[in-house]
N, CA, C and O atoms as a GROMACS GRO file, in nm:
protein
  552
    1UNK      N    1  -6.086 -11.094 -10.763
    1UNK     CA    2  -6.229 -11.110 -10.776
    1UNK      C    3  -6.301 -10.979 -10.744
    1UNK      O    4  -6.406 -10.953 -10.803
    2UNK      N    5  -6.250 -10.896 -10.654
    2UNK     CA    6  -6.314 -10.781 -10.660
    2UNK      C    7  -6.283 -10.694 -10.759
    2UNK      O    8  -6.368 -10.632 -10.822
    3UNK      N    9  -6.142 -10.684 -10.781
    3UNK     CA   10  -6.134 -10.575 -10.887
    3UNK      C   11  -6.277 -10.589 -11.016
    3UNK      O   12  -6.342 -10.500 -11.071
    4UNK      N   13  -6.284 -10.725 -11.026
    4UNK     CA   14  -6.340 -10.799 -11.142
    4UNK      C   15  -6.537 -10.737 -11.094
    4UNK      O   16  -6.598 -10.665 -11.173
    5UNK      N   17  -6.572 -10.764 -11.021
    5UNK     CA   18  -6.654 -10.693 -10.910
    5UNK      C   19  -6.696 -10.527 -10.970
    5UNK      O   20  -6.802 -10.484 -11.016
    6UNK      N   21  -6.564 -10.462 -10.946
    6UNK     CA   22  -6.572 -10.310 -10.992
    6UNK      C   23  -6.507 -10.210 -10.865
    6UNK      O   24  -6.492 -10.088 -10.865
    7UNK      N   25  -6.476 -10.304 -10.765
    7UNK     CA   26  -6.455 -10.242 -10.657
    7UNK      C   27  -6.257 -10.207 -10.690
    7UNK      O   28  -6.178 -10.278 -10.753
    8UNK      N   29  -6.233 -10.089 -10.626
    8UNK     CA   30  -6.133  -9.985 -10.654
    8UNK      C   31  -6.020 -10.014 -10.533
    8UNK      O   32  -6.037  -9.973 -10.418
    9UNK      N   33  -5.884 -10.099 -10.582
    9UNK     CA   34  -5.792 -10.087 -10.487
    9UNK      C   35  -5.763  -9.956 -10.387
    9UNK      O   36  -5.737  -9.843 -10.430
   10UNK      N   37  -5.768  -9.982 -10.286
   10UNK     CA   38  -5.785  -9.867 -10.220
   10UNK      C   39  -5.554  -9.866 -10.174
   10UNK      O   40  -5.484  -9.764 -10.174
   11UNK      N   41  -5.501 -10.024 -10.141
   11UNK     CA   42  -5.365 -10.017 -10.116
   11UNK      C   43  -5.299 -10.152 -10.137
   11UNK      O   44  -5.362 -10.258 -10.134
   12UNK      N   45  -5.196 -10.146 -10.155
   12UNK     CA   46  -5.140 -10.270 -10.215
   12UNK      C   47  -5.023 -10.284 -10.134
   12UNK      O   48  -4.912 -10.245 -10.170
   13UNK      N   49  -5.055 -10.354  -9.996
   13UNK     CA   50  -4.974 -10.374  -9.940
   13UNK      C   51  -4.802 -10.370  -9.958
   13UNK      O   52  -4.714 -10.327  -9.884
   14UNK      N   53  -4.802 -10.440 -10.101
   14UNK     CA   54  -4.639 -10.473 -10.153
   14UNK      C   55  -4.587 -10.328 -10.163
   14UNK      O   56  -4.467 -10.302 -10.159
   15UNK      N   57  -4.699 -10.222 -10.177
   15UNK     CA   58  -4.620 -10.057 -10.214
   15UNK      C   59  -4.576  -9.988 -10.095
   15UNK      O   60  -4.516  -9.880 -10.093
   16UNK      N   61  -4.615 -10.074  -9.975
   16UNK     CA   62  -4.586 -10.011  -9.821
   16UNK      C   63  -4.514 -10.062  -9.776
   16UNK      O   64  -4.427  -9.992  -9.724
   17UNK      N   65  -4.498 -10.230  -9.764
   17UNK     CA   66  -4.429 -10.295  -9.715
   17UNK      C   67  -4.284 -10.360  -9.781
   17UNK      O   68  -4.288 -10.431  -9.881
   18UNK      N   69  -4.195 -10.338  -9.735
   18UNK     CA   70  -4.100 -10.439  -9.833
   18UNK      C   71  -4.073 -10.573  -9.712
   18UNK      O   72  -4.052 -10.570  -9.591
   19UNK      N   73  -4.082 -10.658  -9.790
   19UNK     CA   74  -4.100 -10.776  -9.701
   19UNK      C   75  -4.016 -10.911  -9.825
   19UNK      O   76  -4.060 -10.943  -9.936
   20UNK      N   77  -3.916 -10.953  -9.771
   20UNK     CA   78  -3.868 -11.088  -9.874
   20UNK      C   79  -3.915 -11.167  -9.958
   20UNK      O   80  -3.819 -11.244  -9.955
   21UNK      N   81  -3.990 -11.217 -10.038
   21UNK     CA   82  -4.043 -11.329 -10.071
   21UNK      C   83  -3.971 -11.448 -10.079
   21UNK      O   84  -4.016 -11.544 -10.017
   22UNK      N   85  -3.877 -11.461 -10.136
   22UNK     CA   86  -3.792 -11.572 -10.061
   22UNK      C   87  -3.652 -11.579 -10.060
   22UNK      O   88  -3.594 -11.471 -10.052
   23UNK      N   89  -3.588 -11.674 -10.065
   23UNK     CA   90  -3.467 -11.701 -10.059
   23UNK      C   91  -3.440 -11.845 -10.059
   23UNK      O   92  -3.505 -11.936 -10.111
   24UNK      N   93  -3.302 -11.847  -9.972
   24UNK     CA   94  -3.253 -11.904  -9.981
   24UNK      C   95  -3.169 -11.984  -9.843
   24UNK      O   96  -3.110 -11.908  -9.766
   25UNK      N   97  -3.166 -12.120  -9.818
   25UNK     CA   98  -3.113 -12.120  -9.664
   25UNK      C   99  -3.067 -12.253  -9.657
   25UNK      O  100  -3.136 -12.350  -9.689
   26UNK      N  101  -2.920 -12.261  -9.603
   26UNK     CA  102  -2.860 -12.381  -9.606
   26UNK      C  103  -2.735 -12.366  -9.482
   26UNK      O  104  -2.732 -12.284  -9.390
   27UNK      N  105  -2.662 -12.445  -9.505
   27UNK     CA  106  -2.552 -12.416  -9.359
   27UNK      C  107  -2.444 -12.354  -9.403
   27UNK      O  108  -2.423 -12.310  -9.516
   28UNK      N  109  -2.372 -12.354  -9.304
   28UNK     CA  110  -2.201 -12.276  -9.333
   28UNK      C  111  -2.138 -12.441  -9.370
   28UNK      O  112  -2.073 -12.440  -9.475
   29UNK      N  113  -2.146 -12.560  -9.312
   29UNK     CA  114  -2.097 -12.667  -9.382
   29UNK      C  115  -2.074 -12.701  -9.531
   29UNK      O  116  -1.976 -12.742  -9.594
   30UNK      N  117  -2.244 -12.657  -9.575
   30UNK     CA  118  -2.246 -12.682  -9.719
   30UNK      C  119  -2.194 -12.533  -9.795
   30UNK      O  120  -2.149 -12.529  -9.910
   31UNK      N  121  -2.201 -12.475  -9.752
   31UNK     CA  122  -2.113 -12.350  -9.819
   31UNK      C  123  -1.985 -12.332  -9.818
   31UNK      O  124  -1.930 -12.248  -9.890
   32UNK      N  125  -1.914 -12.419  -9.725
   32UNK     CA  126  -1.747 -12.475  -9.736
   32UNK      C  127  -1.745 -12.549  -9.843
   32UNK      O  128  -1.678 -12.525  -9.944
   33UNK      N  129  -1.850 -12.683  -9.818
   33UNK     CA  130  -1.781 -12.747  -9.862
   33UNK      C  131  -1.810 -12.786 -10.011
   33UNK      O  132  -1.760 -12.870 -10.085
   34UNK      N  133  -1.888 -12.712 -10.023
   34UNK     CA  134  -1.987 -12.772 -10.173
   34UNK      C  135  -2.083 -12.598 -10.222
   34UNK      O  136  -2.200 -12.564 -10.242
   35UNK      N  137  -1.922 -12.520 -10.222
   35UNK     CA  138  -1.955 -12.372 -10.322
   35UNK      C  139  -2.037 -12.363 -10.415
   35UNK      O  140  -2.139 -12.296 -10.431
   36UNK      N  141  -1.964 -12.463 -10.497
   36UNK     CA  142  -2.041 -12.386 -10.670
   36UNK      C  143  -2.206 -12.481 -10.667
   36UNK      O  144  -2.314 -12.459 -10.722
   37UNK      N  145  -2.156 -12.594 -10.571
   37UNK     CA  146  -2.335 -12.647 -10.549
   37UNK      C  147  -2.427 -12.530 -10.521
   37UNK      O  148  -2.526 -12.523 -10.594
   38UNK      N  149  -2.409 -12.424 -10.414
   38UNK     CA  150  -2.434 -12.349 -10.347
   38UNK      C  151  -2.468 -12.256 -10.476
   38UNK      O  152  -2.578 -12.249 -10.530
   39UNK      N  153  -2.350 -12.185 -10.512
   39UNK     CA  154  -2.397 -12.068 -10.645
   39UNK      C  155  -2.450 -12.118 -10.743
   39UNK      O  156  -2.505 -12.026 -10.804
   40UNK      N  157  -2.471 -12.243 -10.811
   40UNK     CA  158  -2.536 -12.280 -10.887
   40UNK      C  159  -2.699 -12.269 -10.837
   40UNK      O  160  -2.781 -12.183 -10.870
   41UNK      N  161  -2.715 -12.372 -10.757
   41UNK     CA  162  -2.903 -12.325 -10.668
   41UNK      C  163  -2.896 -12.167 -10.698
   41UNK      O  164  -2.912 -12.144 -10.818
   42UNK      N  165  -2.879 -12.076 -10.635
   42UNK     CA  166  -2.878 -11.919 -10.614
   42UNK      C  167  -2.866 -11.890 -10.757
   42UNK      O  168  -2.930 -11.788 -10.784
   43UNK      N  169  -2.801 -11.949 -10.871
   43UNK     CA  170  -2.800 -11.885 -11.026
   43UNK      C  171  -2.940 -11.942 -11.077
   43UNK      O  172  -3.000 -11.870 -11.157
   44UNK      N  173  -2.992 -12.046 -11.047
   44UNK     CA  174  -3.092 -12.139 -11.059
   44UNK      C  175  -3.188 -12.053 -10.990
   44UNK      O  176  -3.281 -12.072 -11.068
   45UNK      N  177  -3.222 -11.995 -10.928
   45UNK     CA  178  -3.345 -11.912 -10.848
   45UNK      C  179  -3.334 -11.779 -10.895
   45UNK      O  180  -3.428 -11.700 -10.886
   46UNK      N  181  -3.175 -11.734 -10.969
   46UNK     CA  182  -3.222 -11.632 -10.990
   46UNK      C  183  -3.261 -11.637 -11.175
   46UNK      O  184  -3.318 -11.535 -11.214
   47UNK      N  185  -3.245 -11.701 -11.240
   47UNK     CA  186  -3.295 -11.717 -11.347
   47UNK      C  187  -3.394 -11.745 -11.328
   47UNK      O  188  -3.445 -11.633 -11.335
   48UNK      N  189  -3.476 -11.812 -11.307
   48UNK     CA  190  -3.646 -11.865 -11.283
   48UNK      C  191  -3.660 -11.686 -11.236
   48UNK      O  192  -3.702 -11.632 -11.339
   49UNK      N  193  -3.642 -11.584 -11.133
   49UNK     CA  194  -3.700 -11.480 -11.155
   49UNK      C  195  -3.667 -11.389 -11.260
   49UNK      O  196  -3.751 -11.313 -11.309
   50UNK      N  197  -3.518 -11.394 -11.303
   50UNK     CA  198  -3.510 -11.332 -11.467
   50UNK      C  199  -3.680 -11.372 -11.582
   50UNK      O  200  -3.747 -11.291 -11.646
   51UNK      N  201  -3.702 -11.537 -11.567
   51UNK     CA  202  -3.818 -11.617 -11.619
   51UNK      C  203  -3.948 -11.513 -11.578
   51UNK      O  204  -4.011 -11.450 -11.662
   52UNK      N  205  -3.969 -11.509 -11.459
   52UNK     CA  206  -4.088 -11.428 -11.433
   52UNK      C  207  -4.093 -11.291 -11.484
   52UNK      O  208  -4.198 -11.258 -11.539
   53UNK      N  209  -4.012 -11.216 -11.477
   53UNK     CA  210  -3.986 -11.089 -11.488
   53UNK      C  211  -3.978 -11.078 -11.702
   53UNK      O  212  -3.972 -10.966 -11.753
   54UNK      N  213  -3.980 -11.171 -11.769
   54UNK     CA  214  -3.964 -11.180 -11.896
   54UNK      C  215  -4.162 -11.136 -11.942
   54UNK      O  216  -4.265 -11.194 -11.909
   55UNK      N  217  -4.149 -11.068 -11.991
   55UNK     CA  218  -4.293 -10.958 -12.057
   55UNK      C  219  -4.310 -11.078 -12.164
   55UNK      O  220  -4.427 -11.104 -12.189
   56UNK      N  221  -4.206 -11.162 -12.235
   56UNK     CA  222  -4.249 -11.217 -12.337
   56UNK      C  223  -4.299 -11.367 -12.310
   56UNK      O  224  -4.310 -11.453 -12.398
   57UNK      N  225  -4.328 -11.385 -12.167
   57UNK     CA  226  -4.330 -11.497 -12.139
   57UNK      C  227  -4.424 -11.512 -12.041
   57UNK      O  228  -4.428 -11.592 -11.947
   58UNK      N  229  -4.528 -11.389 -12.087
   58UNK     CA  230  -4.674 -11.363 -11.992
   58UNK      C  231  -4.748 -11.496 -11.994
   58UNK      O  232  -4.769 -11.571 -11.899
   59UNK      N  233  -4.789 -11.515 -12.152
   59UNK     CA  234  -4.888 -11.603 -12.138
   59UNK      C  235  -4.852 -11.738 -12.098
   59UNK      O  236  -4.930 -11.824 -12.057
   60UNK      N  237  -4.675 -11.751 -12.119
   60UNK     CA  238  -4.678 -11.901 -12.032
   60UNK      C  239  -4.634 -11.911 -11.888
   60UNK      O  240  -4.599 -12.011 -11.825
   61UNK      N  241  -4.643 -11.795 -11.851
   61UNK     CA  242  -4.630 -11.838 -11.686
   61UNK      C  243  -4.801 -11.798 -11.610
   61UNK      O  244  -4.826 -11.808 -11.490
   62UNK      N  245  -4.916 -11.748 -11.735
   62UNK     CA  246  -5.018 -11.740 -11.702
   62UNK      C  247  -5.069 -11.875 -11.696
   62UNK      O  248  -5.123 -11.925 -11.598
   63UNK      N  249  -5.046 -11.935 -11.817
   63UNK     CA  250  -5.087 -12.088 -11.856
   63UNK      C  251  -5.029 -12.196 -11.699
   63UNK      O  252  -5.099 -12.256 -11.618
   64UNK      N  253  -4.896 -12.185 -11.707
   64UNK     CA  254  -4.851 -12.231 -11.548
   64UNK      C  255  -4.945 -12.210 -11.457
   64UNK      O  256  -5.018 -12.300 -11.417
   65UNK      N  257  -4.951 -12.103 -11.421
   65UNK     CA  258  -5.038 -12.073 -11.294
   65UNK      C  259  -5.203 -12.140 -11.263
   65UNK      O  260  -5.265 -12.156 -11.158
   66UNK      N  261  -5.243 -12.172 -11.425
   66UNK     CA  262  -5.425 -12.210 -11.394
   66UNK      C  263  -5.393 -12.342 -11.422
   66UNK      O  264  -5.485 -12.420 -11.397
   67UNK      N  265  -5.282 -12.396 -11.468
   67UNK     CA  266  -5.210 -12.550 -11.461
   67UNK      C  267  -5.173 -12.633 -11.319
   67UNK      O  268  -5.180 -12.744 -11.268
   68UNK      N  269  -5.125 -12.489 -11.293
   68UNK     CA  270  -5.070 -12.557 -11.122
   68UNK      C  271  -5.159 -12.513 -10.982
   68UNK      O  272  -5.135 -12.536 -10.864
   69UNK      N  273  -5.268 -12.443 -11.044
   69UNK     CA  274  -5.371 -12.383 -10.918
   69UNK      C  275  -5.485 -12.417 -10.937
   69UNK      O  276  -5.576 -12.386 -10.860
   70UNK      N  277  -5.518 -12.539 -11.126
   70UNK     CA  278  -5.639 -12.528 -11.144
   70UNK      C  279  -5.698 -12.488 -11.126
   70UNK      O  280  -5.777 -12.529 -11.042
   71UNK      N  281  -5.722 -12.328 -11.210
   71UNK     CA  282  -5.803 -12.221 -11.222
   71UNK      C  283  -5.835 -12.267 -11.392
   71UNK      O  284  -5.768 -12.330 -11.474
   72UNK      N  285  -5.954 -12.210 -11.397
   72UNK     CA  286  -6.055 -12.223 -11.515
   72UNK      C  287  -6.056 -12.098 -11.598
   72UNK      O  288  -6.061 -12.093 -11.720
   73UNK      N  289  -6.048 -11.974 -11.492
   73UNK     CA  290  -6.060 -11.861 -11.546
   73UNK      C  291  -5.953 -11.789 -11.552
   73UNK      O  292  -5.894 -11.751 -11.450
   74UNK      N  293  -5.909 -11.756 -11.694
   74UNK     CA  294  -5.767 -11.657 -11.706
   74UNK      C  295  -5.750 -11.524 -11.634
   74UNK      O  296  -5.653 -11.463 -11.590
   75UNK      N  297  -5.843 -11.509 -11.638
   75UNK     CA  298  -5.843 -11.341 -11.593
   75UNK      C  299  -5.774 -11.361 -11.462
   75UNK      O  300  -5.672 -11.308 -11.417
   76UNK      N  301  -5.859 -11.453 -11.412
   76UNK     CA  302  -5.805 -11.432 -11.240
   76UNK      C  303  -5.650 -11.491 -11.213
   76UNK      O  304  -5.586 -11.464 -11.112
   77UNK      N  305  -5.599 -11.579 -11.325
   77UNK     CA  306  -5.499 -11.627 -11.312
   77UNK      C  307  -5.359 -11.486 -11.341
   77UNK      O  308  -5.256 -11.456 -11.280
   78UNK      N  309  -5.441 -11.419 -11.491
   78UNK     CA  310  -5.352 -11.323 -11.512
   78UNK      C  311  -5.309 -11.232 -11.368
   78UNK      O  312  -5.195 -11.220 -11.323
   79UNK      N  313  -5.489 -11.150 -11.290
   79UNK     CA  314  -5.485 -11.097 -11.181
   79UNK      C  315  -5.371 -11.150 -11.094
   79UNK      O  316  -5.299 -11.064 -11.043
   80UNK      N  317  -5.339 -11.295 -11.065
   80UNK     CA  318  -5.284 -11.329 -10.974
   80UNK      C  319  -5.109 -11.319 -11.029
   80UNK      O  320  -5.009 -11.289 -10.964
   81UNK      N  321  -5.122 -11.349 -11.146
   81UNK     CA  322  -4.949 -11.294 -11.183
   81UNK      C  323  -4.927 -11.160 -11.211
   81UNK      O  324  -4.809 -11.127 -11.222
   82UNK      N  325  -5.000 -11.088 -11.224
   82UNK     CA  326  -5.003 -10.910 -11.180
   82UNK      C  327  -4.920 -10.909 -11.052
   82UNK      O  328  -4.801 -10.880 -11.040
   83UNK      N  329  -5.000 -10.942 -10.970
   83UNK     CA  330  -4.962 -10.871 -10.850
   83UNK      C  331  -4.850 -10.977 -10.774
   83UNK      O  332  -4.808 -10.952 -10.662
   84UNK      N  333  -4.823 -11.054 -10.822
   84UNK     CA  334  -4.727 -11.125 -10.777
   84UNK      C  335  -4.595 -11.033 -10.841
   84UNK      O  336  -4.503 -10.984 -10.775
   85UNK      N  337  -4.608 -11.027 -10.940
   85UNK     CA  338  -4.496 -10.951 -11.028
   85UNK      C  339  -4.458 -10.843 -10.994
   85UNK      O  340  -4.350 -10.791 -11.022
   86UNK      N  341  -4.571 -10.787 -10.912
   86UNK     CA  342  -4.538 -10.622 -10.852
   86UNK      C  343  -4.457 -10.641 -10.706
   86UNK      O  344  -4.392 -10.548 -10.658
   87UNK      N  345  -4.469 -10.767 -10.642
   87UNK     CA  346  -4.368 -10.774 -10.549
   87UNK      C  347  -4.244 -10.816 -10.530
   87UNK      O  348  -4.177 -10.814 -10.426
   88UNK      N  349  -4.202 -10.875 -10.697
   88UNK     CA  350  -4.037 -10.933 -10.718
   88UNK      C  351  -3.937 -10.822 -10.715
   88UNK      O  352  -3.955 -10.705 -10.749
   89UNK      N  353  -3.814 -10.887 -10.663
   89UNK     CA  354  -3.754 -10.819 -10.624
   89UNK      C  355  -3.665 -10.804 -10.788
   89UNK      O  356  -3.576 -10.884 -10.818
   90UNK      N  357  -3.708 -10.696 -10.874
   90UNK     CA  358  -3.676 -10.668 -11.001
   90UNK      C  359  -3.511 -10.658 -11.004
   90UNK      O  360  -3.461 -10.690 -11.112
   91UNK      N  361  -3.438 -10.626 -10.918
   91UNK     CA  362  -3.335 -10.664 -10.956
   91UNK      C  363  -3.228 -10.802 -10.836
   91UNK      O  364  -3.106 -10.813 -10.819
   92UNK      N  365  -3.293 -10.846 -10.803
   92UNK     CA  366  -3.260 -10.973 -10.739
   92UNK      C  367  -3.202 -10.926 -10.594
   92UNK      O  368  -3.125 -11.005 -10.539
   93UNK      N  369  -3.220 -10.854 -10.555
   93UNK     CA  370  -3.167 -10.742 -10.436
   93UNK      C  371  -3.255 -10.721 -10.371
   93UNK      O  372  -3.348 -10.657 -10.421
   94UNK      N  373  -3.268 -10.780 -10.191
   94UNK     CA  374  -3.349 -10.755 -10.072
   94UNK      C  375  -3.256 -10.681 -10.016
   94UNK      O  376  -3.135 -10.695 -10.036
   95UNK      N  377  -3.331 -10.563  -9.913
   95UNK     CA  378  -3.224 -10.497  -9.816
   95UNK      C  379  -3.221 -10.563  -9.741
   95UNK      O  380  -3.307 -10.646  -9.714
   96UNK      N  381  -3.103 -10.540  -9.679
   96UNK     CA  382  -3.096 -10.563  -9.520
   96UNK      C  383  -3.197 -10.565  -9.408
   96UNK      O  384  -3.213 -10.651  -9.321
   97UNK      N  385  -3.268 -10.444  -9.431
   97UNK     CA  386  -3.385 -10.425  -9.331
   97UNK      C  387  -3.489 -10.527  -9.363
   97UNK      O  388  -3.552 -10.554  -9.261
   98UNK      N  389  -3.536 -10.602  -9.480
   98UNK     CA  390  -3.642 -10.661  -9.521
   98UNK      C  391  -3.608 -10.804  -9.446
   98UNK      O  392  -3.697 -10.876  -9.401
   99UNK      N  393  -3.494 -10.827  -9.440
   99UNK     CA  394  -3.440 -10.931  -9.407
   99UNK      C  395  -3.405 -10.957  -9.280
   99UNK      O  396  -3.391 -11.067  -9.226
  100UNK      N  397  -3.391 -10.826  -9.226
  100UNK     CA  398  -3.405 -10.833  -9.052
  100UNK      C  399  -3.523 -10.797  -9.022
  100UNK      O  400  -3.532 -10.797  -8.900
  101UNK      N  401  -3.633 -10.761  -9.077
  101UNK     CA  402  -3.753 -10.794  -9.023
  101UNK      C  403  -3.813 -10.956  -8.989
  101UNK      O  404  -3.871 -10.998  -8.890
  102UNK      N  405  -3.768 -11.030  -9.128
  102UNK     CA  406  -3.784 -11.172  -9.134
  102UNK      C  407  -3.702 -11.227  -8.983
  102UNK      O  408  -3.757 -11.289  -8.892
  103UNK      N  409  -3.587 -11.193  -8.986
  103UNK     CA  410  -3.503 -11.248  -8.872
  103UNK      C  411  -3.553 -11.214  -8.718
  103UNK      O  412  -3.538 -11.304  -8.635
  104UNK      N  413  -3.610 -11.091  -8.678
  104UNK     CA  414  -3.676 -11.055  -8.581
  104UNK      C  415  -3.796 -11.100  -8.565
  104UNK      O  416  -3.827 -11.102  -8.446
  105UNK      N  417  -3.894 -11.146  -8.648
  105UNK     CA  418  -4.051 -11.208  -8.675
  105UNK      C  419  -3.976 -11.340  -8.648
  105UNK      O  420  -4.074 -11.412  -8.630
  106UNK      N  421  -3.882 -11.411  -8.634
  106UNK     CA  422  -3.842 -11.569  -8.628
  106UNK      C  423  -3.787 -11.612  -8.520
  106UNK      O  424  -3.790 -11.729  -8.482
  107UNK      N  425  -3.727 -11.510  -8.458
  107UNK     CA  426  -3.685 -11.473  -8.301
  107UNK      C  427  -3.807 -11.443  -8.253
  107UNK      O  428  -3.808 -11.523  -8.160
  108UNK      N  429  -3.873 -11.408  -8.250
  108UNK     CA  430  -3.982 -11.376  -8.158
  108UNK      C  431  -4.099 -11.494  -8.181
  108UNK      O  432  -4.180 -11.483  -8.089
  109UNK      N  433  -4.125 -11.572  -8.247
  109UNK     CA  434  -4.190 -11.694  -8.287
  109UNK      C  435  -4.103 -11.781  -8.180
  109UNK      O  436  -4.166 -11.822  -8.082
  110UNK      N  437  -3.977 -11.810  -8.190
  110UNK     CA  438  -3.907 -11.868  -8.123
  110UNK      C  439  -3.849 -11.830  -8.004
  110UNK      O  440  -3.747 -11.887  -7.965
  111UNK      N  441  -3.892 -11.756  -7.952
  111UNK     CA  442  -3.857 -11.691  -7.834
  111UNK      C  443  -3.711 -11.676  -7.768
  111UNK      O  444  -3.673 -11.710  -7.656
  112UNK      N  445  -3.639 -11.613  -7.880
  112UNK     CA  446  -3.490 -11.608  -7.839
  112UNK      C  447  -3.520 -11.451  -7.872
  112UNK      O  448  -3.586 -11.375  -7.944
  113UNK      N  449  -3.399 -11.458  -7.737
  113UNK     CA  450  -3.414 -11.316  -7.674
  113UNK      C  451  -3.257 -11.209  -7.753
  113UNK      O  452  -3.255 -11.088  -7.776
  114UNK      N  453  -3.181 -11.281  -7.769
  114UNK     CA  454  -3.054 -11.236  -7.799
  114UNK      C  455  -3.070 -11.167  -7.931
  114UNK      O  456  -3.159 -11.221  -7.997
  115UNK      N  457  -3.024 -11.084  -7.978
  115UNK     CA  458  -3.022 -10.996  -8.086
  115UNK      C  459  -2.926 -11.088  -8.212
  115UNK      O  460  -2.814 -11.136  -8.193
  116UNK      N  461  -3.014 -11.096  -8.355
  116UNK     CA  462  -2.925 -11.145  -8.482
  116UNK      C  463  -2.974 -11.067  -8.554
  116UNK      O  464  -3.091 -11.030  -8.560
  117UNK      N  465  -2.841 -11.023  -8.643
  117UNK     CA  466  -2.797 -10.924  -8.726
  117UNK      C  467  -2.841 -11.008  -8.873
  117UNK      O  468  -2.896 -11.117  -8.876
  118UNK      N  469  -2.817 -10.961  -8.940
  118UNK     CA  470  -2.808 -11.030  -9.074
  118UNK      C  471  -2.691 -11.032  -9.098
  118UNK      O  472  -2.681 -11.148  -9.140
  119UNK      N  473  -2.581 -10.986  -9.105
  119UNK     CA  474  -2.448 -11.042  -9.171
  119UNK      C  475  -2.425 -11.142  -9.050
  119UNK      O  476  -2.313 -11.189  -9.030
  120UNK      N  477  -2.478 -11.157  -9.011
  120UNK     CA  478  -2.480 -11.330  -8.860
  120UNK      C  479  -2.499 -11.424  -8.989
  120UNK      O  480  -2.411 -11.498  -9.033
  121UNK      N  481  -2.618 -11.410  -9.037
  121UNK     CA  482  -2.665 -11.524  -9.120
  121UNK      C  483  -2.678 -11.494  -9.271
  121UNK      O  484  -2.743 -11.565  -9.349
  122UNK      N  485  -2.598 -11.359  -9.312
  122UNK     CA  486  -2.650 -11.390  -9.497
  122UNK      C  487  -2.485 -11.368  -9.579
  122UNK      O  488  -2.390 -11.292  -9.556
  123UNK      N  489  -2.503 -11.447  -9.654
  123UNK     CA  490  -2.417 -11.437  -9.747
  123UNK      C  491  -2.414 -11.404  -9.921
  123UNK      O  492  -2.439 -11.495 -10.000
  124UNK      N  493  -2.385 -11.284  -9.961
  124UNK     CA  494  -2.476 -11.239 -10.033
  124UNK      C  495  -2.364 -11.252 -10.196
  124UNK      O  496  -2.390 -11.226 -10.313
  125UNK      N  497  -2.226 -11.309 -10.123
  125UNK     CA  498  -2.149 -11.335 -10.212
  125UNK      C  499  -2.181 -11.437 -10.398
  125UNK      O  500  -2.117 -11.454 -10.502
  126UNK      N  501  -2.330 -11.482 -10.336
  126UNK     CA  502  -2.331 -11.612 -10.419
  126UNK      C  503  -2.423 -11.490 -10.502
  126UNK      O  504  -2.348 -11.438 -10.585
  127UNK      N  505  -2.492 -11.459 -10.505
  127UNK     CA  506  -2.598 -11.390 -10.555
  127UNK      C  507  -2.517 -11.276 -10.624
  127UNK      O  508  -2.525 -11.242 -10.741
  128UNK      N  509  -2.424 -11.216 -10.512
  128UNK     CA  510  -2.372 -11.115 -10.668
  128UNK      C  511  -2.284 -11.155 -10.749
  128UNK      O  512  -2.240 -11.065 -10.821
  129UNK      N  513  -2.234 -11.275 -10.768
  129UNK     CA  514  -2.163 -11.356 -10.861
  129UNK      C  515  -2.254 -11.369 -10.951
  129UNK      O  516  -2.225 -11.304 -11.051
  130UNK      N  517  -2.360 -11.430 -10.960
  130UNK     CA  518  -2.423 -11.504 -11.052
  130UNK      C  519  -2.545 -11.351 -11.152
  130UNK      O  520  -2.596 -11.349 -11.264
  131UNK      N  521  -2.545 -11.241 -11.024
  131UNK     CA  522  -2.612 -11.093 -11.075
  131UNK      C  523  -2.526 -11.120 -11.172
  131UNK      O  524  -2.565 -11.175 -11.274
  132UNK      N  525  -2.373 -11.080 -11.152
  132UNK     CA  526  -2.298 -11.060 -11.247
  132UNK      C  527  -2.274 -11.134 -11.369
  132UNK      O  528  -2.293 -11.081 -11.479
  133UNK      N  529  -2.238 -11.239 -11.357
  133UNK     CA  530  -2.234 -11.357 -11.466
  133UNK      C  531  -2.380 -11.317 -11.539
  133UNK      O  532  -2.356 -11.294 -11.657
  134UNK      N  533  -2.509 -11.302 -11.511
  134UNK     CA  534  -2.629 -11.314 -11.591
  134UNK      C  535  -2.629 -11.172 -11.657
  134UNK      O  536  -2.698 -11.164 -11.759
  135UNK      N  537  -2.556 -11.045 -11.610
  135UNK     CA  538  -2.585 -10.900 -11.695
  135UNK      C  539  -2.686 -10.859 -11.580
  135UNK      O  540  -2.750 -10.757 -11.608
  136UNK      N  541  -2.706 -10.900 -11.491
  136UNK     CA  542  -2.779 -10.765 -11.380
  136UNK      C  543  -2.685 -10.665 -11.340
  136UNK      O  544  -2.753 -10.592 -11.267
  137UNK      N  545  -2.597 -10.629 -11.343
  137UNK     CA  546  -2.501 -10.575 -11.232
  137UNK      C  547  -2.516 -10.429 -11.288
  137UNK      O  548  -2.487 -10.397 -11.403
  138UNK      N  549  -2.577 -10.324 -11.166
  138UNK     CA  550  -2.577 -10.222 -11.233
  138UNK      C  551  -2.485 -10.145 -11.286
  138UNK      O  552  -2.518 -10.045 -11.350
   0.00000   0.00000   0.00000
């Protein structure tokens, strides 16, 4: 609404910060025992962002967005899949650090004092299976 306004991004947080947008989170139980359940979800999340990341498929994830936010006005809907788009993780790949920021911001909410790593809690096996299987793999 401001851009729209006339007023001039001065910073765009997403260009400073790298920060997760999401994922993914389940137990070590269900990852024994029910794998390809597991890489299937994770092939399933990462196609829906292959979906976003598709240029030819602007106007229907614009149409989505004033569908599912009931917005009236395109512009602002487009605005809002702009800048959403500028924070996906274009090739399905969070670092480590983005991800131990999340893990340290969740410890400290929860007030555990003990130090967690990320290879404590990520398993990144499922995700580069399915990179691979889809043609991401650099």
């Amino acid at each position: 609404m401001a851009r729209e306004k006339g007023y001039n991004e001065l910073l765009f947080l997403g260009d400073v910060v790298e920060f997760a947008q999401s994922g993914l989170g389940t137990t070590e139980k269900r990852i024994k025992d029910n794998p390809d359940e597991v890489y299937r979800t994770v092939r399933a999340q990462l196609r829906s962002l292959m979906f976003l990341l598709d240029k030819s498929r602007e106007g229907e994830i614009v149409d989505l967005i004033m569908k599912r936010w009931k917005l009236s006005d395109r512009k602002i809907a487009e605005a809002i899949f702009q800048d959403v788009r500028r924070v996906l993780a274009k090739d399905a790949v969070v670092t480590p650090a983005s991800i131990q920021l999340l893990i340290d911001l969740a410890r400290e909410s929860a007030k555990v004092s003990r130090p967690v790593k990320v290879d404590e809690l990520v398993d990144f096996s499922f995700v580069d299976r399915a990179r691979k299987e889809l043609g991401l793999t650099k």
